[in-house]
C-alpha positions in Angstrom: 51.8 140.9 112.5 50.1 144.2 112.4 47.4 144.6 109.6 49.7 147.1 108.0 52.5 144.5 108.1 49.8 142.1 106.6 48.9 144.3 103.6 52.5 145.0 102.9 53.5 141.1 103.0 50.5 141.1 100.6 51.3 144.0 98.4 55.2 141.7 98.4 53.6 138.5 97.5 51.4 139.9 94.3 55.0 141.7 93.3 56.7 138.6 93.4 53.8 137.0 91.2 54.8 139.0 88.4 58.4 138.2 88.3 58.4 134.5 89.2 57.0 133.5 85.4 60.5 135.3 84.3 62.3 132.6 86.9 60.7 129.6 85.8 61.1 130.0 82.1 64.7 129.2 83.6 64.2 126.3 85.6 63.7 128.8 89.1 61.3 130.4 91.3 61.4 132.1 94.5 59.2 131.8 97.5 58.5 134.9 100.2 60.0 133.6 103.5 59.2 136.8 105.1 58.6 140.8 105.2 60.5 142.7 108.5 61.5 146.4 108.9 61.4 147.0 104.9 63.7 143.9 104.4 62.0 141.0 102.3 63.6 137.6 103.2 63.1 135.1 100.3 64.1 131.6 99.1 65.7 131.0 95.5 64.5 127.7 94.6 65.0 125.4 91.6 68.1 126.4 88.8 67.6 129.7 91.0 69.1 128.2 94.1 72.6 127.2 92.8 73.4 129.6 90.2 76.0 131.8 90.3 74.1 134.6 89.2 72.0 134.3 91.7 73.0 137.2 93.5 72.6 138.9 90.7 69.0 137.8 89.4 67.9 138.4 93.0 69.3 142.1 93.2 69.3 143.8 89.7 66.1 141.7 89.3 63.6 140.3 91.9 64.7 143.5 94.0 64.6 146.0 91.4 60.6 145.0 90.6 59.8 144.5 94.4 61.0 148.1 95.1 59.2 149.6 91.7 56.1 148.1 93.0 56.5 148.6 97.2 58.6 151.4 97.6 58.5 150.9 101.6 60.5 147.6 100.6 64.7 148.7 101.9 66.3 145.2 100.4 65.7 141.8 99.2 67.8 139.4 100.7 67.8 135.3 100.0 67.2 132.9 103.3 
């Protein structure tokens, strides 16, 4: 990983700090799998993982914030 790749993996993980307190207070949280060509690969875990707003949460929510925040991010998708 390039040190530009590190800083944005960084930039990524301190992004997903501020939503994952949202996540829990409902029984989730997601973990950052990975950070390739703008696309950020993470894991729903918890009440996250198997509910059917998932998609949703993950899109309108997680991916919403993470491209506010990293504008280089393209997509979120779950792993």
């Amino acid at each position: 990983m390039t040190e530009t790749g590190a800083v944005l993996q960084e930039r990524v993980q301190a992004a997903l700090e501020e939503v994952r307190p949202a996540l829990q207070m409902d029984g989730g949280d997601v973990e950052l799998v990975g950070v390739d060509a703008g696309i950020v690969k993470v894991r729903l875990l918890g009440a996250c993982g198997g509910c059917p707003m998932a998609t949703m949460t993950l899109v309108g929510f997680v991916e919403e914030r993470l491209k506010t925040r990293v504008p280089e991010i393209r997509q979120v998708v779950n792993v």
